[in-house]
VEXMIKE-860590 format. One line per field, with one value per residue: z, y, x of N, C-alpha, C, CB in turn; residue in one letter; residue number from 1. Coordinates in steps of 0.2 Angstrom, whole numbers, plus 5000, padded with zeros to 4 digits. Glycine has a CB too. Layout:
% VEXMIKE-860590
n.z (Z | ...)
n.y (Y | ...)
n.x (X | ...)
ca.z (Z | ...)
ca.y (Y | ...)
ca.x (X | ...)
c.z (Z | ...)
c.y (Y | ...)
c.x (X | ...)
cb.z (Z | ...)
cb.y (Y | ...)
cb.x (X | ...)
aa (a | ...)
i (NUM | ...)
This chain:
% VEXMIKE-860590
n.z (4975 | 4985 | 5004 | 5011 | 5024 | 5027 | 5037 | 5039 | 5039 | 5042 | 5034 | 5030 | 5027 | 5014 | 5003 | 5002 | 5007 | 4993 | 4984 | 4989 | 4986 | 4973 | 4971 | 4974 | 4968 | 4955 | 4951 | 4945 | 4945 | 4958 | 4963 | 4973 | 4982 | 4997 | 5009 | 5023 | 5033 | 5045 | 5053 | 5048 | 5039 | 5025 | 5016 | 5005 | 4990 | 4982 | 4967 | 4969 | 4963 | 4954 | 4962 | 4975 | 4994 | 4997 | 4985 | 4985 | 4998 | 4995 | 4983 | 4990 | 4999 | 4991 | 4988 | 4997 | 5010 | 5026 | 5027 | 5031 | 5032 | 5041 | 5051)
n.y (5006 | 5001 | 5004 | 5000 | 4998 | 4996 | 4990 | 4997 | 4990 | 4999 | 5009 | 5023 | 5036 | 5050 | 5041 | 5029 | 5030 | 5035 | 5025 | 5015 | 5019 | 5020 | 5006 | 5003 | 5013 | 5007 | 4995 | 4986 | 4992 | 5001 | 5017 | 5025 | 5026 | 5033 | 5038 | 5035 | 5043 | 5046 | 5038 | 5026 | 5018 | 5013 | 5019 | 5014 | 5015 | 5007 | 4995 | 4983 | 4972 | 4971 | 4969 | 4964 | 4964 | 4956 | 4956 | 4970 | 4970 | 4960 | 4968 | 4978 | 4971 | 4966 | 4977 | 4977 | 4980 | 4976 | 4973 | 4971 | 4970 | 4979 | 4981)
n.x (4920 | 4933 | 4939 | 4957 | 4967 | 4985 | 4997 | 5013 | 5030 | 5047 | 5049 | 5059 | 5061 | 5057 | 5059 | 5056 | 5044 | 5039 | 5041 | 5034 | 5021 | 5021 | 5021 | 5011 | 5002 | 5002 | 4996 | 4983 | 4966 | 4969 | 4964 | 4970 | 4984 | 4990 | 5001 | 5006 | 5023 | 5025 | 5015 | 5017 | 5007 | 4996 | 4985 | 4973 | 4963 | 4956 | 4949 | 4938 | 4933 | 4943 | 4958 | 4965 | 4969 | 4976 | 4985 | 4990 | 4995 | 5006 | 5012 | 5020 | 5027 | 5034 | 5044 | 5052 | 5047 | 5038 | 5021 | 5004 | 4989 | 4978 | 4964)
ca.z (4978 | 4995 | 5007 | 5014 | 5029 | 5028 | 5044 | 5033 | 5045 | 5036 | 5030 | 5033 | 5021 | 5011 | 4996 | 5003 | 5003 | 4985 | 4983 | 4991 | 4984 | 4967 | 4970 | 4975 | 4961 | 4949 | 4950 | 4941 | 4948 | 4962 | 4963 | 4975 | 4989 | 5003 | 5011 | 5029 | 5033 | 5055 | 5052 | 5046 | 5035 | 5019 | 5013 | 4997 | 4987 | 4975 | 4967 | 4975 | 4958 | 4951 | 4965 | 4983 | 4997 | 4997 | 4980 | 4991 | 5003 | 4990 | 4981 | 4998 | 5003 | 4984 | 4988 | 5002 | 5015 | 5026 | 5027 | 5034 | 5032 | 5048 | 5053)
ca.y (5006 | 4998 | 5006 | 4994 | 5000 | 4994 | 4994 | 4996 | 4991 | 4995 | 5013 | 5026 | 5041 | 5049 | 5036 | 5025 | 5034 | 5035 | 5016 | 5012 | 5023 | 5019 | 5002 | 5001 | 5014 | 5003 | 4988 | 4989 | 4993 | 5004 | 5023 | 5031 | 5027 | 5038 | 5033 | 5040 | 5038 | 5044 | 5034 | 5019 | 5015 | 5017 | 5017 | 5014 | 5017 | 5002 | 4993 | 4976 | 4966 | 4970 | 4968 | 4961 | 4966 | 4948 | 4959 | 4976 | 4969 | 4959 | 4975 | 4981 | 4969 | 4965 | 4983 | 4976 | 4980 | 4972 | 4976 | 4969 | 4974 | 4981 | 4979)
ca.x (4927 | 4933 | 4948 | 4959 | 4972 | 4989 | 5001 | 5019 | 5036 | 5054 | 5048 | 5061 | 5061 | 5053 | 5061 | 5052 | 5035 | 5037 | 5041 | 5027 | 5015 | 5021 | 5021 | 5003 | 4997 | 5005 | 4993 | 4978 | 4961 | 4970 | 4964 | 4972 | 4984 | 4990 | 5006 | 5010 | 5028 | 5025 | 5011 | 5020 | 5004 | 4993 | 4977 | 4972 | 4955 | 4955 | 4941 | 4939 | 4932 | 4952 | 4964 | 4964 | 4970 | 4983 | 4990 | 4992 | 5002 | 5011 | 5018 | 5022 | 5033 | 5040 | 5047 | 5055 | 5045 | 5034 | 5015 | 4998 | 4981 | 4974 | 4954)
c.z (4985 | 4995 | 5010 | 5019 | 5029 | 5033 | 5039 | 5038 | 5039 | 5032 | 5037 | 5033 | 5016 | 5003 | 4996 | 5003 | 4996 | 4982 | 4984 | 4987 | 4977 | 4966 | 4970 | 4968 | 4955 | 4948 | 4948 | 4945 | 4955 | 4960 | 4965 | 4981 | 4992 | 5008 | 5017 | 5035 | 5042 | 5057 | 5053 | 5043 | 5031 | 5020 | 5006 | 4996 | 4981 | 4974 | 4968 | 4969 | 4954 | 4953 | 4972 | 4985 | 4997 | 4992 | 4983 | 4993 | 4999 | 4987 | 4986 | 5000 | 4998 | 4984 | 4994 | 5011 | 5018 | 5031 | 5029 | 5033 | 5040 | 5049 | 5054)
c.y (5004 | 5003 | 5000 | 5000 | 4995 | 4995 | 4992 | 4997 | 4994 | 5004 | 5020 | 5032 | 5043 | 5045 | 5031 | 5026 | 5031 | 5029 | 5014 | 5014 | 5022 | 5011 | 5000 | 5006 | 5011 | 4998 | 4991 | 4987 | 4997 | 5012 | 5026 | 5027 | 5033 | 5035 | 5037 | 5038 | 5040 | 5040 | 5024 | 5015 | 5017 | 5014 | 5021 | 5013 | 5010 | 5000 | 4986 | 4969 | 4965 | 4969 | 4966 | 4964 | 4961 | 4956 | 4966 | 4975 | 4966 | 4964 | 4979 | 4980 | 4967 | 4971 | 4981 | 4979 | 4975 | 4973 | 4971 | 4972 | 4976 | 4984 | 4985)
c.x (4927 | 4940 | 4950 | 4964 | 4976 | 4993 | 5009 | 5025 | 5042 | 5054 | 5054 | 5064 | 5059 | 5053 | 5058 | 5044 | 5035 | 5037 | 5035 | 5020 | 5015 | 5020 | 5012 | 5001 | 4998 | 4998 | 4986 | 4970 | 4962 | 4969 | 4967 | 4975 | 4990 | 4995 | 5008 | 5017 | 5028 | 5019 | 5014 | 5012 | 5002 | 4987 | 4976 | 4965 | 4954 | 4946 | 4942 | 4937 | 4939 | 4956 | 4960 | 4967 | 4977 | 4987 | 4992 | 4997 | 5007 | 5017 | 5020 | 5030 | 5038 | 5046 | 5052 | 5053 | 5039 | 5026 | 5010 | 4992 | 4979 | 4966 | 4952)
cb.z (4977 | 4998 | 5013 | 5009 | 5036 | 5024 | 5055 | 5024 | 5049 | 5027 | 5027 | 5034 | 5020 | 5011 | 4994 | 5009 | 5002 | 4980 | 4989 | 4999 | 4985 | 4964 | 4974 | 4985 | 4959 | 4950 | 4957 | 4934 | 4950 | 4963 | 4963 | 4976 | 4991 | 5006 | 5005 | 5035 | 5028 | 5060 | 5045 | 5053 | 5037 | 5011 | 5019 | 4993 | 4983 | 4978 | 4960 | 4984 | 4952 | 4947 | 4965 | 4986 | 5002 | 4991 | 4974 | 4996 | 5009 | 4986 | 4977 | 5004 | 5009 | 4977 | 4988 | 4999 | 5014 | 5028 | 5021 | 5041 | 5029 | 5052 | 5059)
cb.y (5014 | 4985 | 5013 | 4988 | 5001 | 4994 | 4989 | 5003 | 4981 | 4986 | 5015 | 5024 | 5041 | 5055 | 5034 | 5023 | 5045 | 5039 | 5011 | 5015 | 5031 | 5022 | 5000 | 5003 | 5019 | 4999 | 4982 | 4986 | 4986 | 5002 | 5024 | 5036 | 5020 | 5040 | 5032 | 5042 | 5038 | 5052 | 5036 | 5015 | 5014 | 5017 | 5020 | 5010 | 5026 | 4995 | 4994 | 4976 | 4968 | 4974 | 4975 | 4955 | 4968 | 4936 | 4960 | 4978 | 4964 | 4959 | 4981 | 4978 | 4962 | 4966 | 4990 | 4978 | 4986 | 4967 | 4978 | 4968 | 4969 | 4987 | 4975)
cb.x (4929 | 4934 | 4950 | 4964 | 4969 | 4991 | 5000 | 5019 | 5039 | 5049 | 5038 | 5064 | 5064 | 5051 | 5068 | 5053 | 5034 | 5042 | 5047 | 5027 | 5014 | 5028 | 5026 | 4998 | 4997 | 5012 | 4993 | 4978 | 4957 | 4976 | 4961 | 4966 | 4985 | 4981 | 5011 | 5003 | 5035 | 5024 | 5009 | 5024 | 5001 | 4997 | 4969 | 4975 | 4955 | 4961 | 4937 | 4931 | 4926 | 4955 | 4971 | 4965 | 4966 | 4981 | 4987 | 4989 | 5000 | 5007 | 5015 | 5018 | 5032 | 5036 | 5043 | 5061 | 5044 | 5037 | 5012 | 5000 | 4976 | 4978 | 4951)
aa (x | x | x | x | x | x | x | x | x | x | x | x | x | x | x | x | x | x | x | x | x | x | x | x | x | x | x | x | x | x | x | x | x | x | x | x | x | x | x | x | x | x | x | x | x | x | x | x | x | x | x | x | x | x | x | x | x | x | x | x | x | x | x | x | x | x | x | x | x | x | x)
i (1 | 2 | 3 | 4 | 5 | 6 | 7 | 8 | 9 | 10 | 11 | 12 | 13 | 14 | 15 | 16 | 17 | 18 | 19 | 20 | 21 | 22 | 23 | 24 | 25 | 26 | 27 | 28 | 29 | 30 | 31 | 32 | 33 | 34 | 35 | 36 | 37 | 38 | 39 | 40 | 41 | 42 | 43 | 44 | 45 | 46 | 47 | 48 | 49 | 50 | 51 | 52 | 53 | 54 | 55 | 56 | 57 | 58 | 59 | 60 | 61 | 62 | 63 | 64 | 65 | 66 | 67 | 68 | 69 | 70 | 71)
C-alpha cells in the first residue's frame, strides 16, 4: 500500500468532505481516504499496482474541485 497527499482548493463544507471522500473511495484499489476540510487536503491509502495518483486527482476535480498531489 502507498499514501499519496493531496492539496484540495474549492472545499467548503462538510458536503464537500463527503464528495470528496466518496469520490476517491469509490475507485478501485483505494482503501482508505481521510479528507481534512481546515486542512484543505486528503490522504489516501491506496494500492499503487490498481490506481495512480493522475486517477486521485482525477476524481477530485471530476467532483468539481481542484487537487494536486503534494511531495
Amino acid at each position: 500500500m502507498a499514501i499519496a497527499t493531496l492539496k484540495i482548493q474549492g472545499m467548503h463544507c462538510n458536503h464537500c468532505v463527503r464528495a470528496v471522500t466518496a469520490a476517491l473511495e469509490q475507485l478501485d484499489g483505494v482503501r482508505e481516504a481521510r479528507v481534512d476540510l481546515s486542512q484543505g487536503r486528503a490522504v489516501v491509502e491506496y494500492d499503487e499496482t490498481r490506481v495512480t495518483t493522475r486517477q486521485l486527482v482525477g476524481a477530485v476535480m471530476d467532483e468539481g474541485y481542484t487537487a494536486e498531489e503534494t511531495a
